[in-house]
C-alpha positions as CSV (number, residue, x, y, z in Angstrom):
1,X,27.4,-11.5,24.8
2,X,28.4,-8.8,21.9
3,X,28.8,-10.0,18.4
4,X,31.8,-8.4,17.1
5,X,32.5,-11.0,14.1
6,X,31.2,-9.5,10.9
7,X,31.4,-13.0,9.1
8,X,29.0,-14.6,12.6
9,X,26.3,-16.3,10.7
10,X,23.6,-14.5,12.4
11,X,25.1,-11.4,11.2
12,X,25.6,-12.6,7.4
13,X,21.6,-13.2,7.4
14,X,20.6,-10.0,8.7
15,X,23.3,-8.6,6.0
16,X,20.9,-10.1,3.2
17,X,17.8,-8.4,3.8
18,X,19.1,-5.4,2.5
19,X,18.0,-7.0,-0.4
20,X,14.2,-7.2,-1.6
21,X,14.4,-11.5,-2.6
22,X,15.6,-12.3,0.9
23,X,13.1,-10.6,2.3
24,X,10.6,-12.0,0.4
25,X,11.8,-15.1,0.9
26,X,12.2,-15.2,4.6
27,X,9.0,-12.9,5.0
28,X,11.1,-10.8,7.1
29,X,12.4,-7.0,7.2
30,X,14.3,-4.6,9.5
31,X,13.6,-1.8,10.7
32,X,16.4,1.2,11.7
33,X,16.3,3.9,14.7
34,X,14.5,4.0,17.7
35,X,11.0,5.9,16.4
36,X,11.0,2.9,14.1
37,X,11.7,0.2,16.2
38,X,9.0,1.5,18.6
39,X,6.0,2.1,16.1
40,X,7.0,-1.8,14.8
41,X,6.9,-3.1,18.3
42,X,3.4,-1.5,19.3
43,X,2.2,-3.5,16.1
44,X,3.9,-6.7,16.6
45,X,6.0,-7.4,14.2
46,X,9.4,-7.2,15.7
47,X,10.9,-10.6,16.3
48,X,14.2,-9.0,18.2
49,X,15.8,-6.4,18.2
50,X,19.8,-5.3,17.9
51,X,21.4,-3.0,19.7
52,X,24.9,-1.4,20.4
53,X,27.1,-2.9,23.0
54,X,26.3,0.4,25.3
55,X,22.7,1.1,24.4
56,X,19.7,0.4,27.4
57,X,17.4,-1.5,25.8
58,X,13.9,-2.1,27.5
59,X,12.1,-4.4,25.1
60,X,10.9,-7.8,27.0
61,X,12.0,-9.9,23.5
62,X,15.0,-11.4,22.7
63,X,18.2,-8.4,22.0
64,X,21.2,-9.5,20.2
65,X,24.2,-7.1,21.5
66,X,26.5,-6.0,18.8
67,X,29.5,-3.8,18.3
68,X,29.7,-0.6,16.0
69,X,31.0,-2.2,13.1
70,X,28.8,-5.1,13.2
71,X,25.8,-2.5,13.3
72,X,27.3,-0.4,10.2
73,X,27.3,-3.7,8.3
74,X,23.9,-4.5,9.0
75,X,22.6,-1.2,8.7
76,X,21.5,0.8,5.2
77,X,22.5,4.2,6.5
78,X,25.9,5.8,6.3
79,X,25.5,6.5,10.1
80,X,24.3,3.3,11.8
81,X,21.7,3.6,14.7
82,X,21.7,2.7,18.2
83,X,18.9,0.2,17.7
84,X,17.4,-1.9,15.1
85,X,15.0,-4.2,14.8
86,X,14.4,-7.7,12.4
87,X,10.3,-7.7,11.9
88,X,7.7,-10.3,10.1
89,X,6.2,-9.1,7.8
90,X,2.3,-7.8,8.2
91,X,-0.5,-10.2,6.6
92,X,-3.0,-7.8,5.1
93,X,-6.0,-8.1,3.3
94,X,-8.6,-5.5,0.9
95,X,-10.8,-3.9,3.6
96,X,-12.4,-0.9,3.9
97,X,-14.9,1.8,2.5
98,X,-12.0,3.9,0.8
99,X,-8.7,2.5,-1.3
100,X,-6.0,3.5,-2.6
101,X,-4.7,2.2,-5.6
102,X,-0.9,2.5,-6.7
103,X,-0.2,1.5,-10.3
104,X,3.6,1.2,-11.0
105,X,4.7,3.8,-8.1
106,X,8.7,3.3,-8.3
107,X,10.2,6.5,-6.2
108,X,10.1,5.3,-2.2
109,X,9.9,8.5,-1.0
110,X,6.7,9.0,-2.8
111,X,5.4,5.5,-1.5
112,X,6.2,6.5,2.2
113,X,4.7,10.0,1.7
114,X,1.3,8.2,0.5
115,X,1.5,5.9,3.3
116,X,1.6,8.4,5.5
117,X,-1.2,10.6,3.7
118,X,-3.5,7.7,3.9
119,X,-3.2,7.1,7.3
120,X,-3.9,10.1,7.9
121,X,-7.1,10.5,5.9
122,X,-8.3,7.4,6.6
123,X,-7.8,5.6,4.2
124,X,-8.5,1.7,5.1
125,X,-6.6,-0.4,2.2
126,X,-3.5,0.5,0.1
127,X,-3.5,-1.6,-3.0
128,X,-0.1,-1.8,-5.0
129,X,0.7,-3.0,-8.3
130,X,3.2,-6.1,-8.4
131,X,5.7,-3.8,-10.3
132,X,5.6,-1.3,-7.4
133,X,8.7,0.0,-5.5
134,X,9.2,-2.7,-2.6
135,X,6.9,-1.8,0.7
136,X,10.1,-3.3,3.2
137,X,12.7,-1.0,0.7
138,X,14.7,0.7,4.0
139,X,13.9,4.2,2.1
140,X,10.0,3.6,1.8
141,X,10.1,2.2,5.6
142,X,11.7,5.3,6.7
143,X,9.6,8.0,4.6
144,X,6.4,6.2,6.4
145,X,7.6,6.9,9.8
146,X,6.2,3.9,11.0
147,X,3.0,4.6,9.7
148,X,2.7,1.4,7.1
149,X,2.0,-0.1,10.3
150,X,-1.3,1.2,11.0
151,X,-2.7,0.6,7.6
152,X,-4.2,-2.5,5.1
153,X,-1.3,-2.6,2.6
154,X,-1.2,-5.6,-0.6
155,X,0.0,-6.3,-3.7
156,X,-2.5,-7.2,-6.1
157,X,-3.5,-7.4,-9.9
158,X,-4.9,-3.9,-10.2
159,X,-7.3,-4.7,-13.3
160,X,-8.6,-7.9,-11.3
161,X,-9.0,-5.5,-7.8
162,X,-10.6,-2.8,-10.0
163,X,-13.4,-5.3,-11.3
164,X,-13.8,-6.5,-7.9
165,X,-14.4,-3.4,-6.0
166,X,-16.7,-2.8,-9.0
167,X,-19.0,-5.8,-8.2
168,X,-19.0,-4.3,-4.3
169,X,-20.3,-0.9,-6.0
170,X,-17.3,1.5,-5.3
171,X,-17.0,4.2,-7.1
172,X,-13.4,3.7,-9.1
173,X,-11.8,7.6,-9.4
174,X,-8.7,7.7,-11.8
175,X,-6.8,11.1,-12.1
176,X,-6.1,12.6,-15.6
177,X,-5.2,16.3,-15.9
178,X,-6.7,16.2,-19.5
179,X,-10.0,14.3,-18.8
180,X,-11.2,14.7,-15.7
181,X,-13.4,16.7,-13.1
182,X,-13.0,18.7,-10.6
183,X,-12.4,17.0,-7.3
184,X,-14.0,20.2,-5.5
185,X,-17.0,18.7,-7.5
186,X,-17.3,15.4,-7.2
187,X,-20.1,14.0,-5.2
188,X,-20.4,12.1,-2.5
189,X,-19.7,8.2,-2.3
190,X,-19.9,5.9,0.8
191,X,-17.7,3.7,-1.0
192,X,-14.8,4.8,-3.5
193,X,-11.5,3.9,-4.1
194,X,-8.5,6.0,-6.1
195,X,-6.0,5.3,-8.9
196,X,-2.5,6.7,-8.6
197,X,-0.4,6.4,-11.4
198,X,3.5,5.8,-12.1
199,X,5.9,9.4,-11.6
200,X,6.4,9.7,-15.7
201,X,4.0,8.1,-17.3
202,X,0.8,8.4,-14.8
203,X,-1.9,6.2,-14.4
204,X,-2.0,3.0,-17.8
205,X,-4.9,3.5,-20.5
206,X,-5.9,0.1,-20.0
207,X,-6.7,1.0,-16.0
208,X,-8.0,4.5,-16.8
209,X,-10.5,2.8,-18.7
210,X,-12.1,1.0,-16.1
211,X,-12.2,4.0,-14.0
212,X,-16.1,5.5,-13.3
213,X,-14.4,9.1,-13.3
214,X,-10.9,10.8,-13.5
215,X,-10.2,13.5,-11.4
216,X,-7.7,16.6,-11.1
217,X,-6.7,19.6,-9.0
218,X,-7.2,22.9,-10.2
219,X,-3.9,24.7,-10.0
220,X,-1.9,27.9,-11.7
221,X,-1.7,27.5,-15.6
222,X,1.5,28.0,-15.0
223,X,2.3,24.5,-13.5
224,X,2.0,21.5,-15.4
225,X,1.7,18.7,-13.3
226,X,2.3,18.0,-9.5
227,X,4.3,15.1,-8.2
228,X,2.2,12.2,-7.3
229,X,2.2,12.0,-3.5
230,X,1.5,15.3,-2.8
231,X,-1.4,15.1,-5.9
232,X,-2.6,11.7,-3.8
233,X,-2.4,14.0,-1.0
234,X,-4.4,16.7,-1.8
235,X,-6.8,14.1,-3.4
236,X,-7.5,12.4,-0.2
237,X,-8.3,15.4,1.8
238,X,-10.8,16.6,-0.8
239,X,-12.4,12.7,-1.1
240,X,-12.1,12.6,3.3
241,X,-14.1,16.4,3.6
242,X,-16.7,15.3,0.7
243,X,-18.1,11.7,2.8
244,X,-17.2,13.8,6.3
């Protein structure tokens, strides 16, 4: 059977998680485009998927059938895909030796571009302010290519995860451009987690004080700042090569 009725109440629901308070509510997300659909399902998350009238579909879950239009109206993207997918959402907890902290991170782009940095420097938790930019936002799902999936991501009170990774002896690194070391200098730590702040105004005062150290990159005089996900980035690497 294909769903063609853009007013069938199945459709109307899926229509709604575009928005952030029905996905929080329902504690459910989609996910758009094949890659997508097939990092989601290797984790899983995906509850069904939906697909165009024509499109083979080989997942052994339940597939809703729908036409074009219906698609476009479900869909975030100007072009709508082949295949989509409507996913629970992960249950993840503070693990690890290394964390990243996010304090106020609003761009999604920036937030999929950490993701995917972390993953690959093996990182173990992302922790994100509850003022953040929305992990199941369809921008910050597609920036991650797939990769929030493989990673320990939560929302949490960043002054009350600070004191706590305290009491398990991390070493807490802020970055500051005008107080701060090296990271080419910093020393060795088993166990040390990172503060990244908001695009404009950086990391808070209030967090930067319960740091152990701030950290920056040396760069050219010449520029004054770098944007945040490639700054985590470069971090990360430099934190990864320093504990091997």
């Amino acid at each position: 059977m294909v769903i063609t009725s853009l007013e069938n109440d199945k459709v109307k629901e899926l229509v709604k998680l575009q928005k952030k308070k029905y996905r929080d509510l329902t504690g459910t997300f989609l996910v758009e485009g094949e890659h997508l659909v097939e990092e989601v399902f290797k984790s899983g998350l995906v509850i069904n998927v939906i697909c165009l009238e024509d499109y083979n579909c080989n997942y052994d879950i339940p597939v809703m059938y729908v036409s074009y239009d219906v698609m476009k109206k479900i869909s975030s993207l100007d072009t709508p895909p082949a295949i989509m997918a409507l996913c629970r959402k992960k249950d993840d907890s503070i693990i690890g030796n290394r964390i990243v902290i996010l304090d106020n991170i609003q761009d999604p782009g920036n937030l999929g571009t950490i993701i995917r940095s972390s993953v690959s420097f093996n990182v173990d938790t992302i922790v994100l302010s509850p003022n953040s930019v929305d992990l199941y936002n369809p921008k910050v799902l597609r920036s991650t290519q797939g990769m929030f999936c493989h990673i320990n991501i939560v929302y949490a009170d960043i002054i009350e995860t600070i004191n706590m990774l305290h009491e398990k002896d991390f070493i807490v690194y802020g970055t500051n451009v005008v107080d701060g070391v090296d990271v080419r200098r910093v020393s060795p730590s088993k166990y040390w987690a990172l503060v990244m702040g908001n695009e404009g105004s950086g990391v808070s005062s209030e967090i930067l004080d319960l740091c152990d150290n701030n950290l920056y990159i040396k760069m050219n005089s010449k520029v004054e700042s770098l944007n945040v996900s490639i700054a985590c980035s470069i971090l990360l690497y430099e934190l990864g090569r320093l504990d091997g």
